[in-house]
N, C-alpha and C positions, 0 to 999 in steps of 0.2 A: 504494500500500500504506500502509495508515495504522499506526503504530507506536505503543503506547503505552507510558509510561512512568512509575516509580515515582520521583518525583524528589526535590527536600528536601522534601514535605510530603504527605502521604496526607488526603486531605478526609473522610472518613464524619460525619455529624451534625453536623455543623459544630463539629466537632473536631477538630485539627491535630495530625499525630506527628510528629516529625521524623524524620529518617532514621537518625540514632545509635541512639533508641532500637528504631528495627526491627533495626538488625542485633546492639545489645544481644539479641532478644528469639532473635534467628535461632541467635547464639551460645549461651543458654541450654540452646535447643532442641536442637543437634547437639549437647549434652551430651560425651564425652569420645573422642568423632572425630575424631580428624584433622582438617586442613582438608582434604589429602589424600582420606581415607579418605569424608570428606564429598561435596568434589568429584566422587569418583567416581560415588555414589550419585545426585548431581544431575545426572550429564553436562553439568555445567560447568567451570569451569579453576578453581584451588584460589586465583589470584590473584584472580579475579571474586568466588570467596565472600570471600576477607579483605575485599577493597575493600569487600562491603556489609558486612559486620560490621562494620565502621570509618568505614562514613559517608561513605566519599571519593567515590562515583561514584553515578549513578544508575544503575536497573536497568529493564531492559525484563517487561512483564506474563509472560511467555513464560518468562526465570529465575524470577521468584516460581514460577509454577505448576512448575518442575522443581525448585525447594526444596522445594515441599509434597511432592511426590513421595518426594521422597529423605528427607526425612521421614517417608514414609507418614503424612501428611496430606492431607486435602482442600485445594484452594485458600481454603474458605469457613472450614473450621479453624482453618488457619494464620493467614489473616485478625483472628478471632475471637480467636486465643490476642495475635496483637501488638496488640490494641485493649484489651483488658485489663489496669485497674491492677495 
């Protein structure tokens, strides 16, 4: 089984994000949810969304796309909104 993962750095155009700023970007985005109330929405644990909001861990391809979700975003959205100055 091959696992991917979003780790300290996302490659697109040979441009480099770190991971602070995706979960900066994730944070913006779940706007005044809970992390709780968040969590729920993603069917993830409320500890896994802080940890990416904060940078501390990497994330498997699999949470992004239940982020988008719990956002009611697409995964190519959510993409597009963290790749943006």
């Amino acid at each position: 089984m091959t696992v991917l993962y979003i780790n300290s750095t996302v490659f697109h155009n040979r441009n480099i994000m770190d991971k602070f700023l995706i979960g900066n970007k994730i944070r913006k985005l779940r706007g005044k949810k809970t992390l709780s109330e968040f969590a729920k929405l993603c069917n993830v644990s409320a500890k896994t969304i802080s940890n990416i909001e904060n940078g501390k861990n990497k994330f498997r391809i699999e949470t992004f796309l239940k982020i988008a979700l719990g956002l009611k975003m697409t995964p190519k959205d959510l993409f597009d909104h963290i790749l943006k100055d």
